[in-house]
N, CA and C atoms of all chains as a GROMACS GRO file, in nm:
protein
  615
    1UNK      N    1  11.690   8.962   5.511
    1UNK     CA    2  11.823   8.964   5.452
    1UNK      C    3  11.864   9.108   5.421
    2UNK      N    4  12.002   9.144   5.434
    2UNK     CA    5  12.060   9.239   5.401
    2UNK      C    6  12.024   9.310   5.253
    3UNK      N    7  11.994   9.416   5.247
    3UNK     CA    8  11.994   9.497   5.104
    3UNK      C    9  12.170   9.448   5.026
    4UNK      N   10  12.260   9.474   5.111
    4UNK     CA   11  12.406   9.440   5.029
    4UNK      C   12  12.441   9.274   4.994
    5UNK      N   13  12.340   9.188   5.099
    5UNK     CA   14  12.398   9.048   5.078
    5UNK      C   15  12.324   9.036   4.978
    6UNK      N   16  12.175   9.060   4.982
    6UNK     CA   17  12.086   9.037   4.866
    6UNK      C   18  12.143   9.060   4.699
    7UNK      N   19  12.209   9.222   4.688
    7UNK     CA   20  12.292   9.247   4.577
    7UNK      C   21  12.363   9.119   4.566
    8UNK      N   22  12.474   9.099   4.645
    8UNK     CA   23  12.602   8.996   4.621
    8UNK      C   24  12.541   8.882   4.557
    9UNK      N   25  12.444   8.813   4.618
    9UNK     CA   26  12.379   8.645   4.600
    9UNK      C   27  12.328   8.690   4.407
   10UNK      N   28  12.231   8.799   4.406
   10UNK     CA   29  12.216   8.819   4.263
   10UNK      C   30  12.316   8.872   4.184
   11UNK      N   31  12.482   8.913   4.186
   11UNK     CA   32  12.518   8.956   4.106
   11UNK      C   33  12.657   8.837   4.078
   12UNK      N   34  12.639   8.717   4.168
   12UNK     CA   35  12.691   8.632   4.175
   12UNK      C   36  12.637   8.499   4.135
   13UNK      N   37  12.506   8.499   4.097
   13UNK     CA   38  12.411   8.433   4.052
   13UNK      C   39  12.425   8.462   3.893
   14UNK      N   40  12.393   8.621   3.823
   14UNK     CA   41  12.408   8.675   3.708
   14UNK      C   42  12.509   8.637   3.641
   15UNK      N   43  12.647   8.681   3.754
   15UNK     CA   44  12.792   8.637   3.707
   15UNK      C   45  12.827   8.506   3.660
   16UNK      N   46  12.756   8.408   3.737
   16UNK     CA   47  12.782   8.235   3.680
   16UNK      C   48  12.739   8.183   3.575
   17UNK      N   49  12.599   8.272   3.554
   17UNK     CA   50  12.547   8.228   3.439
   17UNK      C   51  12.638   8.266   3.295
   18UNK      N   52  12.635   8.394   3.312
   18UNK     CA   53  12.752   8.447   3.227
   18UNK      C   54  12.904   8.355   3.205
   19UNK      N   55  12.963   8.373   3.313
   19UNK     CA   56  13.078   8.216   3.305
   19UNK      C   57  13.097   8.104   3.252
   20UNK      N   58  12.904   8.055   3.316
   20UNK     CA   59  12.889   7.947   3.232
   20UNK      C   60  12.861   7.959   3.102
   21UNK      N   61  12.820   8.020   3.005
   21UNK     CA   62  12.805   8.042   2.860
   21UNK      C   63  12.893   8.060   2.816
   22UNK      N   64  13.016   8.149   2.881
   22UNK     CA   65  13.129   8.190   2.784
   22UNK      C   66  13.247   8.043   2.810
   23UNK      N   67  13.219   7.975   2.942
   23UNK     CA   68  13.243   7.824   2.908
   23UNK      C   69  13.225   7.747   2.788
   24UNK      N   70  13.102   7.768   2.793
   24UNK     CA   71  13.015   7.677   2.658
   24UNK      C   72  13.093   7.744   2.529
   25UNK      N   73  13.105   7.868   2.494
   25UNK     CA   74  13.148   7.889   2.368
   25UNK      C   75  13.338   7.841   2.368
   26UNK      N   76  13.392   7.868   2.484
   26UNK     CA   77  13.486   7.792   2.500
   26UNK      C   78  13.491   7.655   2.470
   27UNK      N   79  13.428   7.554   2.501
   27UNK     CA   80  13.368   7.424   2.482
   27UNK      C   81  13.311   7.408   2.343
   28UNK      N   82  13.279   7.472   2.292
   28UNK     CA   83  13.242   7.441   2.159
   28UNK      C   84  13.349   7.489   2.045
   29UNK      N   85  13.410   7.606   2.060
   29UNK     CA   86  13.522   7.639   2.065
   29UNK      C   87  13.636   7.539   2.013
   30UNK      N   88  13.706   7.502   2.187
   30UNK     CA   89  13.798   7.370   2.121
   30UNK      C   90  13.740   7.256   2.041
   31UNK      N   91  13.621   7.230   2.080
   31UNK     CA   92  13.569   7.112   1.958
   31UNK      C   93  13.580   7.166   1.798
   32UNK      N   94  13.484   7.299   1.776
   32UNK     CA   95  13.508   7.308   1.616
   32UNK      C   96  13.613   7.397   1.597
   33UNK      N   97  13.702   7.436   1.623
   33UNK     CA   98  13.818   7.539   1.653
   33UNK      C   99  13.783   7.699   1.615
   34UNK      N  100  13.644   7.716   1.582
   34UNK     CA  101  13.641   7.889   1.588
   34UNK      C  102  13.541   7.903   1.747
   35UNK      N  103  13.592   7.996   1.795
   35UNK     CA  104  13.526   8.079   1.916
   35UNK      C  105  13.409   8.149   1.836
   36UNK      N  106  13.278   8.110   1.871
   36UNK     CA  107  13.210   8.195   1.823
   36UNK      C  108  13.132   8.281   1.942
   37UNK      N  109  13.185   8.422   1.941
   37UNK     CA  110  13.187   8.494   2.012
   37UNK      C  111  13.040   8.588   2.013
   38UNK      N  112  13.009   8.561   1.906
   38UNK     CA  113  12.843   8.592   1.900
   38UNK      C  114  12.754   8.570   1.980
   39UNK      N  115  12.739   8.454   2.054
   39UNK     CA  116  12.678   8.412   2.154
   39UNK      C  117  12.696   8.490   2.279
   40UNK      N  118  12.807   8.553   2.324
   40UNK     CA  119  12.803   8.587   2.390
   40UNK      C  120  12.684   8.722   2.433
   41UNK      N  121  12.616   8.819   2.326
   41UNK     CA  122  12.523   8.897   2.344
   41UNK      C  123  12.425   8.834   2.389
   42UNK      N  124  12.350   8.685   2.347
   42UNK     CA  125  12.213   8.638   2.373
   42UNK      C  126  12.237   8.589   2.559
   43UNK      N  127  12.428   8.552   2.563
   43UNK     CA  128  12.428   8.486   2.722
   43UNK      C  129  12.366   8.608   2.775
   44UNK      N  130  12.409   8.705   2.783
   44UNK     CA  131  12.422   8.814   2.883
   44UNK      C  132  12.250   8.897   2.914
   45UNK      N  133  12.190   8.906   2.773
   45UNK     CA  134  12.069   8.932   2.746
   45UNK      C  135  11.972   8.839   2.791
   46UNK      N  136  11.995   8.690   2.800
   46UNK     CA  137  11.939   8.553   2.856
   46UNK      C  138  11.891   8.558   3.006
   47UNK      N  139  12.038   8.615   3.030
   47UNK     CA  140  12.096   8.635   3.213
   47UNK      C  141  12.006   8.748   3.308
   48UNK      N  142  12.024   8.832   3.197
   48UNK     CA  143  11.987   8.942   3.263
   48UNK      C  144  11.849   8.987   3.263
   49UNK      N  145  11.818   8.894   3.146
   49UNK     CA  146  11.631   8.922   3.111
   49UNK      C  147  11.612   8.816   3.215
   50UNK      N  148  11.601   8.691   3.215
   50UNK     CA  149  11.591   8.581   3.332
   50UNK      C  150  11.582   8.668   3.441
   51UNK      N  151  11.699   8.736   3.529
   51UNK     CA  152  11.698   8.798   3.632
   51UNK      C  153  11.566   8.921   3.628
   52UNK      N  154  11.566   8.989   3.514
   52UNK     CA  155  11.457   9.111   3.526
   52UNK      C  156  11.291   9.050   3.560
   53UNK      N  157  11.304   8.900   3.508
   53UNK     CA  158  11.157   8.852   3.528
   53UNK      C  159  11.130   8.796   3.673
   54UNK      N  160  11.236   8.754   3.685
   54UNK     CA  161  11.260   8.713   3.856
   54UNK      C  162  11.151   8.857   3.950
   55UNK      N  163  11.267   8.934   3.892
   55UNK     CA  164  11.263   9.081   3.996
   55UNK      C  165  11.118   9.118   3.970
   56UNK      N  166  11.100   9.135   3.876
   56UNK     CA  167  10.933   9.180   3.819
   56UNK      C  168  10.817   9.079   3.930
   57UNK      N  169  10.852   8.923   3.861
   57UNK     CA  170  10.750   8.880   3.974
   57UNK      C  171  10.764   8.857   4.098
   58UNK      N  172  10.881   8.887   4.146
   58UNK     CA  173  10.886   8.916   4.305
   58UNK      C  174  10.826   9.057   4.354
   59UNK      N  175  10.881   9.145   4.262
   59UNK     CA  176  10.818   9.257   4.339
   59UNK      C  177  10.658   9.273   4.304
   60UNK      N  178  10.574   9.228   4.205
   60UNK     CA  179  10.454   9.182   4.202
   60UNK      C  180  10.398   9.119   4.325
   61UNK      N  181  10.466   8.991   4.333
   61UNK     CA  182  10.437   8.903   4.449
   61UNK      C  183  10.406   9.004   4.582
   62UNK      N  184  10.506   9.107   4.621
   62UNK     CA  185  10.534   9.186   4.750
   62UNK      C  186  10.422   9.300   4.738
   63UNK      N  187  10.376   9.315   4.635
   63UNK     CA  188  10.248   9.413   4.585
   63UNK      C  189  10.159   9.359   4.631
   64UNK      N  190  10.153   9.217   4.610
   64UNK     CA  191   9.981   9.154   4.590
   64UNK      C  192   9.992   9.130   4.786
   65UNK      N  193  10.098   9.049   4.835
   65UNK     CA  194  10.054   8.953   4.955
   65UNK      C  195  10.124   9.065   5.071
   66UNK      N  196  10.193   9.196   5.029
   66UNK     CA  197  10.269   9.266   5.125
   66UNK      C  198  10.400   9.260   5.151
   67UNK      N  199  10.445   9.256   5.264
   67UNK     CA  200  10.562   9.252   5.324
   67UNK      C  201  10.582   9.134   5.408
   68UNK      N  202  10.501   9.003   5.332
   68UNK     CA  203  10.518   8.863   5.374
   68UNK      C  204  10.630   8.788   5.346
   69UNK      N  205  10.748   8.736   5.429
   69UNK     CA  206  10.829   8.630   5.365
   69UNK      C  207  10.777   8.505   5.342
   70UNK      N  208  10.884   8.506   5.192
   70UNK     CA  209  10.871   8.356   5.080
   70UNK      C  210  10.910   8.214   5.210
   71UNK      N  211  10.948   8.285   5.290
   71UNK     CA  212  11.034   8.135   5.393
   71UNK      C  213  11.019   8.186   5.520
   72UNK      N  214  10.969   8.087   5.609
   72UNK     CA  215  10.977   8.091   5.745
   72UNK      C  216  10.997   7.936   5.813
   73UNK      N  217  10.998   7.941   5.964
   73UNK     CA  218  11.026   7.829   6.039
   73UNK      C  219  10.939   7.676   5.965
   74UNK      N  220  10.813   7.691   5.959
   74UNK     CA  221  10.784   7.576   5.899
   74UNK      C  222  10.837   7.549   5.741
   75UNK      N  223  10.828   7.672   5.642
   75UNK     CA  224  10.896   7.599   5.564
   75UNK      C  225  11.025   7.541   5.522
   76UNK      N  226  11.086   7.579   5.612
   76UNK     CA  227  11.253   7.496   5.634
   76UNK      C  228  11.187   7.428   5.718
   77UNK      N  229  11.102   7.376   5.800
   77UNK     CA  230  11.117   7.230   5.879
   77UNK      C  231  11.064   7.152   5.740
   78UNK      N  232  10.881   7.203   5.680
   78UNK     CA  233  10.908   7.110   5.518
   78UNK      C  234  11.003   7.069   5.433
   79UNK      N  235  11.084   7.156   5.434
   79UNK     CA  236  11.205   7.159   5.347
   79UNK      C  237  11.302   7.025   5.366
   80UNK      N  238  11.318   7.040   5.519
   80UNK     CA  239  11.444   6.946   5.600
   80UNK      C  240  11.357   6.817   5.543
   81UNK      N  241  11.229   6.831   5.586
   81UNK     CA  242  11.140   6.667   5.544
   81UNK      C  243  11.167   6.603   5.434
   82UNK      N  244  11.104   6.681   5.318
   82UNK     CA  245  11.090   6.686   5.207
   82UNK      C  246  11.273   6.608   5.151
   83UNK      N  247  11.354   6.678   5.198
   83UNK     CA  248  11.497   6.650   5.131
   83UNK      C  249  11.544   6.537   5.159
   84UNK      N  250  11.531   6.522   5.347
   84UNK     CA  251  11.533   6.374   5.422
   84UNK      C  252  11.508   6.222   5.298
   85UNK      N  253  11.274   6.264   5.315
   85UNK     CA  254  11.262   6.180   5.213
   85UNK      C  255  11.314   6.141   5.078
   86UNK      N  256  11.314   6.232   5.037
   86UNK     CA  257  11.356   6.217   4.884
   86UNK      C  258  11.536   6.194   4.873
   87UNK      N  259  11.598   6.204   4.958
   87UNK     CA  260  11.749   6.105   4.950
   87UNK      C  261  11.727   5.972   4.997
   88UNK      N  262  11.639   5.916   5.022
   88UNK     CA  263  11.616   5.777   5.053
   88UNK      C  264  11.561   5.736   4.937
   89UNK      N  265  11.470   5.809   4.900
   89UNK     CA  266  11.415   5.737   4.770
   89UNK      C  267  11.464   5.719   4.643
   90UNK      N  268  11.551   5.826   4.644
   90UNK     CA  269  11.638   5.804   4.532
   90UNK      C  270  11.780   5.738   4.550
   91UNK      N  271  11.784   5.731   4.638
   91UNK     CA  272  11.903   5.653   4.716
   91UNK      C  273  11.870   5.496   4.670
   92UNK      N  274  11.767   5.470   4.753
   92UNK     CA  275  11.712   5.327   4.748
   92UNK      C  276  11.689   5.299   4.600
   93UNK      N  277  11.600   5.422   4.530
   93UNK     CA  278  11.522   5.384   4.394
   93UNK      C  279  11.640   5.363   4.297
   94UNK      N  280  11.757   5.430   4.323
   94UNK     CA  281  11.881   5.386   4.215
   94UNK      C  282  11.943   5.273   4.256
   95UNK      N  283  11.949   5.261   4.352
   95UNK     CA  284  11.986   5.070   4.394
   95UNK      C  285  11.922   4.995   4.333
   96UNK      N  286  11.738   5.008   4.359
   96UNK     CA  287  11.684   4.940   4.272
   96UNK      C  288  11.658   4.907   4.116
   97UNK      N  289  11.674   5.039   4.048
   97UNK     CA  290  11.669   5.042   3.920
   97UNK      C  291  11.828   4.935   3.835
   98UNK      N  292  11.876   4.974   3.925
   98UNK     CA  293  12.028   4.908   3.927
   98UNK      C  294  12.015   4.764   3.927
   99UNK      N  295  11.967   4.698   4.043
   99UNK     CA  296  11.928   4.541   4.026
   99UNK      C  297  11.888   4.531   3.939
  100UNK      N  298  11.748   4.626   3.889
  100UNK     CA  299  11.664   4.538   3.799
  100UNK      C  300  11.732   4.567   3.666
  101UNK      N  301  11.832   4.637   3.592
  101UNK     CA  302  11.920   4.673   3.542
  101UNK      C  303  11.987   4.573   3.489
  102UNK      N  304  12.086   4.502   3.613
  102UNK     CA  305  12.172   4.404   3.564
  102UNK      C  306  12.086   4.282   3.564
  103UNK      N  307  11.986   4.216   3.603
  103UNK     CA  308  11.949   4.139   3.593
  103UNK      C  309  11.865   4.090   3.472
  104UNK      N  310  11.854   4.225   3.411
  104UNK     CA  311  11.844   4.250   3.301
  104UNK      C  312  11.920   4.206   3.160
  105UNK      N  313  12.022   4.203   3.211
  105UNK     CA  314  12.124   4.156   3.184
  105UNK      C  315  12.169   4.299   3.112
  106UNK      N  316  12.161   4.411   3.113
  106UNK     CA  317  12.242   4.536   3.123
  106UNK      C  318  12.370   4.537   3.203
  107UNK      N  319  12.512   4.528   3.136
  107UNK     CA  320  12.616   4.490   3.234
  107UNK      C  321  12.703   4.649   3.218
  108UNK      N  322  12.673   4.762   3.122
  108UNK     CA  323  12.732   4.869   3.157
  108UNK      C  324  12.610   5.000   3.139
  109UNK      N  325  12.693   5.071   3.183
  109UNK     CA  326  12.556   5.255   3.169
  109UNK      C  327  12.642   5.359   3.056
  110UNK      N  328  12.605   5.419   2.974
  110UNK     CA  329  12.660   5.480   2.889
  110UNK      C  330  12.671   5.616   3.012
  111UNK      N  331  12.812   5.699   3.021
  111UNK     CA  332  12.774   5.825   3.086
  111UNK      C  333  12.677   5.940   3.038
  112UNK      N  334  12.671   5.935   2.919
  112UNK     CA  335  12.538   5.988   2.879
  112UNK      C  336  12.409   5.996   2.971
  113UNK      N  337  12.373   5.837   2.912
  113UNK     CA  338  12.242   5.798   3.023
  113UNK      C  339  12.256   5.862   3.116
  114UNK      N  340  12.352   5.831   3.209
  114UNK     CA  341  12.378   5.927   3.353
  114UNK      C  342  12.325   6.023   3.368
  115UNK      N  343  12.398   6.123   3.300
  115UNK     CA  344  12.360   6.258   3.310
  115UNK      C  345  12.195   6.288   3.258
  116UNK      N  346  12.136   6.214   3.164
  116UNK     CA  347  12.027   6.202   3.155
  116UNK      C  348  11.914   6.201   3.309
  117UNK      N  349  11.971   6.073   3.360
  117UNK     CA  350  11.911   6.014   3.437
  117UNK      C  351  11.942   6.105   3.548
  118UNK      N  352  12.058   6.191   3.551
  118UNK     CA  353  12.064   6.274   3.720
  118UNK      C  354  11.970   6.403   3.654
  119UNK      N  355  11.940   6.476   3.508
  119UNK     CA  356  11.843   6.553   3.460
  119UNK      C  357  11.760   6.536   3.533
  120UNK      N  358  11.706   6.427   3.501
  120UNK     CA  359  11.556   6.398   3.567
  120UNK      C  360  11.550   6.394   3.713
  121UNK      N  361  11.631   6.358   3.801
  121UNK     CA  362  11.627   6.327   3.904
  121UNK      C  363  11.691   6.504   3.967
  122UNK      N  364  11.698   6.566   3.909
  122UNK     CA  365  11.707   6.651   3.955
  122UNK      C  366  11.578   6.815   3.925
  123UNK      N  367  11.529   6.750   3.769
  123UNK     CA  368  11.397   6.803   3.804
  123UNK      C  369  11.312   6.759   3.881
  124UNK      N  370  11.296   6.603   3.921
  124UNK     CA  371  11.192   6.634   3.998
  124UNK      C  372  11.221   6.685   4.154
  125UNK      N  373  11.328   6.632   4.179
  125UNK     CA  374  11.343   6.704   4.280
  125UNK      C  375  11.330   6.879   4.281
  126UNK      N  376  11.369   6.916   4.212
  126UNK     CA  377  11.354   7.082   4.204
  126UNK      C  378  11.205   7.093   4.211
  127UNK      N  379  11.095   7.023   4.147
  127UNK     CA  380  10.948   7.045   4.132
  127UNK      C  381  10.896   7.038   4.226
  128UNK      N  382  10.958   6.895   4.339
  128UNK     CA  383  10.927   6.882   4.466
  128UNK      C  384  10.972   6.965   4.547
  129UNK      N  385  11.055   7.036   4.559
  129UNK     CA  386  11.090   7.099   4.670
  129UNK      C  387  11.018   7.276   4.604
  130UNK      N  388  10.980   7.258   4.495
  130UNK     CA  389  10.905   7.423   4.487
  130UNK      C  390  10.800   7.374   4.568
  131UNK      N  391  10.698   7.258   4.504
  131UNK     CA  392  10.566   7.247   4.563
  131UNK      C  393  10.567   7.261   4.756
  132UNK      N  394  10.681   7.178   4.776
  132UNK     CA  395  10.668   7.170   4.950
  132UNK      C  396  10.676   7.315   4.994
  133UNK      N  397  10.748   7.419   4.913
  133UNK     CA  398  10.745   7.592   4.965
  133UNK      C  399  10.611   7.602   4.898
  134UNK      N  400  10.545   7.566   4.869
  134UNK     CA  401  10.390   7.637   4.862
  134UNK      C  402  10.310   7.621   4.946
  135UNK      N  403  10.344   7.526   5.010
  135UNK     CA  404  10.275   7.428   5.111
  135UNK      C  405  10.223   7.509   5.251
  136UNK      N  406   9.784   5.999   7.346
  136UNK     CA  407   9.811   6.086   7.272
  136UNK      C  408   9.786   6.249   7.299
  137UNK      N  409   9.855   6.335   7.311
  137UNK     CA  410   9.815   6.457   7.362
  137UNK      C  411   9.799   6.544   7.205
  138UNK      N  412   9.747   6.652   7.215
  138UNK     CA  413   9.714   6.702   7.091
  138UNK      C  414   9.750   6.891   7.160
  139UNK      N  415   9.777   6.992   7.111
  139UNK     CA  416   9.828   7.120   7.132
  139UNK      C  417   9.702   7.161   7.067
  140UNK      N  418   9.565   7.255   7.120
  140UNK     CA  419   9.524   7.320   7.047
  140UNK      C  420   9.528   7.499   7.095
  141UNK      N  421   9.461   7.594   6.984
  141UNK     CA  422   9.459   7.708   7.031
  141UNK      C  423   9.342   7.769   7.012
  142UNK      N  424   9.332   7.904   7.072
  142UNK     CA  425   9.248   7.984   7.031
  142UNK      C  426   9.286   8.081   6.961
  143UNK      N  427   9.425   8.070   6.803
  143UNK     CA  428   9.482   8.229   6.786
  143UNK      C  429   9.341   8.291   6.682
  144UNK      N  430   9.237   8.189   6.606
  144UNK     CA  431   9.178   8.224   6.491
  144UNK      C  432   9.075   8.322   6.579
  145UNK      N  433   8.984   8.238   6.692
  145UNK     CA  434   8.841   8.346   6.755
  145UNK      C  435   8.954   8.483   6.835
  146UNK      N  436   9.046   8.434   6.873
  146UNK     CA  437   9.090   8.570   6.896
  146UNK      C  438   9.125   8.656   6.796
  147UNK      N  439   9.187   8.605   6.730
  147UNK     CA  440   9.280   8.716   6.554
  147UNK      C  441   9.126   8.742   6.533
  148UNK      N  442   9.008   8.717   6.487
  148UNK     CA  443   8.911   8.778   6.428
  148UNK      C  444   8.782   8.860   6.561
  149UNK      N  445   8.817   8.837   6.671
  149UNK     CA  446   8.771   8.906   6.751
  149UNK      C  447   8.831   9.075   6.761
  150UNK      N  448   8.984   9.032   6.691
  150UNK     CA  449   8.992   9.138   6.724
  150UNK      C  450   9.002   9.253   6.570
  151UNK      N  451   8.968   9.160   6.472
  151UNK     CA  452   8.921   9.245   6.346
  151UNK      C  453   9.063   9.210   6.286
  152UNK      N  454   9.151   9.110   6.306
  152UNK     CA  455   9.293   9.067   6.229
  152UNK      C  456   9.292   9.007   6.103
  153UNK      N  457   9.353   9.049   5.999
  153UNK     CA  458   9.327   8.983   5.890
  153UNK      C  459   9.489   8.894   5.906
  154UNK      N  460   9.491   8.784   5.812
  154UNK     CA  461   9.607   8.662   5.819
  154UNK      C  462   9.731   8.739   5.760
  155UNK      N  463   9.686   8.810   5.683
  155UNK     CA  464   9.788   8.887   5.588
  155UNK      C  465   9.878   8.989   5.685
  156UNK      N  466   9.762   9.036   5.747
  156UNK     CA  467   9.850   9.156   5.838
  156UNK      C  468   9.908   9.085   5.966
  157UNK      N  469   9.838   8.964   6.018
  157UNK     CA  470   9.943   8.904   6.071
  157UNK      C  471  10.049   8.857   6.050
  158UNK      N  472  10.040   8.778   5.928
  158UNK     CA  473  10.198   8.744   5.853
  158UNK      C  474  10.259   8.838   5.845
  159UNK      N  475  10.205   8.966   5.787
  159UNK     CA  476  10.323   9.070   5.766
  159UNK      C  477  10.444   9.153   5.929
  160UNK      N  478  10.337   9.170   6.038
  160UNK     CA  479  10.344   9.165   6.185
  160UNK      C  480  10.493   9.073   6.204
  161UNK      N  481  10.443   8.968   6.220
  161UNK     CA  482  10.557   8.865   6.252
  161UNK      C  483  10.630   8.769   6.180
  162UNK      N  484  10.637   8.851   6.064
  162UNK     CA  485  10.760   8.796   5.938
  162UNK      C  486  10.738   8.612   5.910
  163UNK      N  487  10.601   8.582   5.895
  163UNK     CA  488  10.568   8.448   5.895
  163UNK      C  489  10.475   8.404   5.786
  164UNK      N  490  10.463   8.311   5.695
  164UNK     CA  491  10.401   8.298   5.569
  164UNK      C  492  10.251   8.301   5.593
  165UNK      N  493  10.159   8.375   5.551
  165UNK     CA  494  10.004   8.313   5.542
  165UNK      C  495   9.933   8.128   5.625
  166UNK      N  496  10.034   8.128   5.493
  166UNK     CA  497  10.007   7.916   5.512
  166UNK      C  498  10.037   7.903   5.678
  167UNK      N  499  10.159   7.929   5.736
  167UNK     CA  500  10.178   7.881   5.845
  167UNK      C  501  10.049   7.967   5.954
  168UNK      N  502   9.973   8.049   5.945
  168UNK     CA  503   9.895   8.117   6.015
  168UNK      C  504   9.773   8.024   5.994
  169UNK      N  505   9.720   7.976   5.895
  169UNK     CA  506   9.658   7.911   5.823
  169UNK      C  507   9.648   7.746   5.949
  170UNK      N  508   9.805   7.679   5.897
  170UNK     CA  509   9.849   7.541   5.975
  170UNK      C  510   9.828   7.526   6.091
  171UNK      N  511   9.885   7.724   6.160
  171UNK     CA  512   9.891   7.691   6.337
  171UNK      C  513   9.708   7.700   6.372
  172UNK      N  514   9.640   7.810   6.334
  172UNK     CA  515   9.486   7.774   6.311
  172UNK      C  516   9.410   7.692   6.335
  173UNK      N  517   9.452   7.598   6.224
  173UNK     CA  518   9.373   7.449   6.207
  173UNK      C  519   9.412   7.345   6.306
  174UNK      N  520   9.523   7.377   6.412
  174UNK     CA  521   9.586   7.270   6.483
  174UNK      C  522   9.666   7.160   6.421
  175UNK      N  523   9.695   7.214   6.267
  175UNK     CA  524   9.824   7.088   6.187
  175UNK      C  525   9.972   7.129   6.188
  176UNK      N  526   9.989   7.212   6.267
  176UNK     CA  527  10.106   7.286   6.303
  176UNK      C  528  10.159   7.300   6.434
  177UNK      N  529  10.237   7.222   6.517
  177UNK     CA  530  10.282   7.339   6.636
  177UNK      C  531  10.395   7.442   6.621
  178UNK      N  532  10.393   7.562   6.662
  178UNK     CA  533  10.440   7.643   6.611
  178UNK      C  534  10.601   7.616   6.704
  179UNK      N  535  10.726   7.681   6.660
  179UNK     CA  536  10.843   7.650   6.790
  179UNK      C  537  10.791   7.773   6.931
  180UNK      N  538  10.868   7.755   6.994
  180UNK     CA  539  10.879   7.816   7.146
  180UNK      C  540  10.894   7.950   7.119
  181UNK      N  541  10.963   7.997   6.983
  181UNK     CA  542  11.030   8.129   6.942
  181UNK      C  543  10.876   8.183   6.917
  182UNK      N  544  10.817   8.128   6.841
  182UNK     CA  545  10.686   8.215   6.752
  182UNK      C  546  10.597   8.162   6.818
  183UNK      N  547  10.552   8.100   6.937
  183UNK     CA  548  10.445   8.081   7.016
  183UNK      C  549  10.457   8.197   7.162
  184UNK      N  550  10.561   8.250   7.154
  184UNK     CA  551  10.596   8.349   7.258
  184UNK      C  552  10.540   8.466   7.188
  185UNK      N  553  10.631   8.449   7.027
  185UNK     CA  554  10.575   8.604   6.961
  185UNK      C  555  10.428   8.630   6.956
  186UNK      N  556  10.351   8.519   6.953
  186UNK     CA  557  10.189   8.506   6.918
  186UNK      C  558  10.149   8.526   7.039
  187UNK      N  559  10.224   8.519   7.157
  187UNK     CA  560  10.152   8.540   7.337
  187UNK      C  561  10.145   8.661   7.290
  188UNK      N  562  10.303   8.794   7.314
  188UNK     CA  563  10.326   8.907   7.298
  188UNK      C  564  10.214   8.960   7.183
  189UNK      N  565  10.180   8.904   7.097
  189UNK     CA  566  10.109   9.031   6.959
  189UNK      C  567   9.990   8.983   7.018
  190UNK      N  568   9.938   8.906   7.082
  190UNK     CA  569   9.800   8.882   7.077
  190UNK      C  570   9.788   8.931   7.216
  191UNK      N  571   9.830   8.911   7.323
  191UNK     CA  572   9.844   9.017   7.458
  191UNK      C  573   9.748   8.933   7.527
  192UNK      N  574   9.788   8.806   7.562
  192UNK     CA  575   9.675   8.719   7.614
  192UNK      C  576   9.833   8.623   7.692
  193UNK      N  577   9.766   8.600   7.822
  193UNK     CA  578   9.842   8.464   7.863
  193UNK      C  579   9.832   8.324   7.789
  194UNK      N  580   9.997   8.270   7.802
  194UNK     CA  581   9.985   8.164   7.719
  194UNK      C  582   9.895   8.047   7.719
  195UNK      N  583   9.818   8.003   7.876
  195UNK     CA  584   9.736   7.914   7.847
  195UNK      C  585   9.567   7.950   7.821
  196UNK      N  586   9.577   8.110   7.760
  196UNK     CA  587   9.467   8.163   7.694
  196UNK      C  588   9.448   8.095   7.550
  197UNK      N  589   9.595   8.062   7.508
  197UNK     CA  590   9.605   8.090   7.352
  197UNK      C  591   9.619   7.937   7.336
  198UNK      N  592   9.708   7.929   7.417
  198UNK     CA  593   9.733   7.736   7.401
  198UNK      C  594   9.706   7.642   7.519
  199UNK      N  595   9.664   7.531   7.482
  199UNK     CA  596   9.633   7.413   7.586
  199UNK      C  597   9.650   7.270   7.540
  200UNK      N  598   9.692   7.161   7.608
  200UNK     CA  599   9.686   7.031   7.552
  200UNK      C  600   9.553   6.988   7.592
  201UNK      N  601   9.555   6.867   7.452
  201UNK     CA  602   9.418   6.808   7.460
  201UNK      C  603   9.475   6.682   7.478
  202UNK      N  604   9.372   6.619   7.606
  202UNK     CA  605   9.399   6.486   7.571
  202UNK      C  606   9.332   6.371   7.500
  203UNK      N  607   9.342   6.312   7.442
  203UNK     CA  608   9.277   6.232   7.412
  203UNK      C  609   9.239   6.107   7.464
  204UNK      N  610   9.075   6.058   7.470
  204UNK     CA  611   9.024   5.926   7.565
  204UNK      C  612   9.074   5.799   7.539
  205UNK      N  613   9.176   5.714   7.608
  205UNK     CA  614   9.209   5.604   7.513
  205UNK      C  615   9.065   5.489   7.542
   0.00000   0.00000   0.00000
């Protein structure tokens, strides 16, 4: 990858996070009606320390194993696998949870739950798809 | 059932290659040097050409099908 695309992806990465926090104080904001603008030092310090640990153990990583890439041809063919499977399963497994749900006699989902329930389903997917790049 | 095996490991250490400096060589992870090795990998057409070229051997030096007895 490019030295300039590489910048862009991380300073556009940095930038969202940032966005997203000063969202949140926006969001909390109209709920209790003061902006508390304080937060905004820990977003930016959050963001940017997050990013410095990134950088630290990548360039560690490039110390210890060389001038090896994190990704090559097989691990995007794992990858393609890995994603394949796991939209079926969660595809299927929320159909199923769903039957057994209403038969349950559960006749609505709080949107809460939801977002709960896509949490999880989206850590594990994130856990799964680190482990398959180790692979 | 046909099976793809190779010779890249007795060659890479014949010729004093460590995995690392091959990965680093041809921009390819450890693991996958590791996979194509063991025969749990076939590698694509792109990086079985690059492995003819760095290893300087004709391709049915490096690779051959196996068949298997039914």
């Amino acid at each position: 990858m490019k030295k300039r695309t590489e910048i862009i992806i991380y300073a556009v990465v940095v930038g969202s996070i940032i966005i997203g926090g000063l969202l949140g104080i926006y969001i909390i904001g109209s709920e209790d009606g003061t902006y508390n603008f304080e937060l905004f030092l820990p977003i930016v310090i959050g963001a940017l320390g997050g990013f410095m640990v990134f950088l630290f153990l990548s360039k560690w990583r490039q110390k210890r194993n060389g001038n090896v890439p994190e990704v090559d041809e097989r691990t995007i063919t794992l990858m393609k696998k890995y994603f394949s499977i796991s939209l079926y399963i969660v595809l299927f497994g929320s159909g199923a949870l769903l039957l057994v749900l209403f038969a349950m006699g559960v006749e609505s989902i709080e949107t809460g739950m939801l977002i709960v329930y896509m949490m999880i389903i989206y850590f594990f997917v994130g856990i799964g798809a680190f482990v398959t790049k180790q692979l | 059932m046909t099976k793809v095996i190779n010779h890249i490991k007795e060659i890479r250490l014949k010729r004093g290659i460590t995995q690392i400096q091959m990965a680093e060589d041809l921009q390819i992870t450890r693991q996958t040097i590791t996979a194509i090795e063991n025969n749990k990998y076939n590698p694509s057409l792109e990086l079985a050409l690059k492995l003819i070229q760095y290893l300087g051997v004709p391709i049915e030096e490096l690779f051959y099908l196996e068949e298997d007895e039914v």
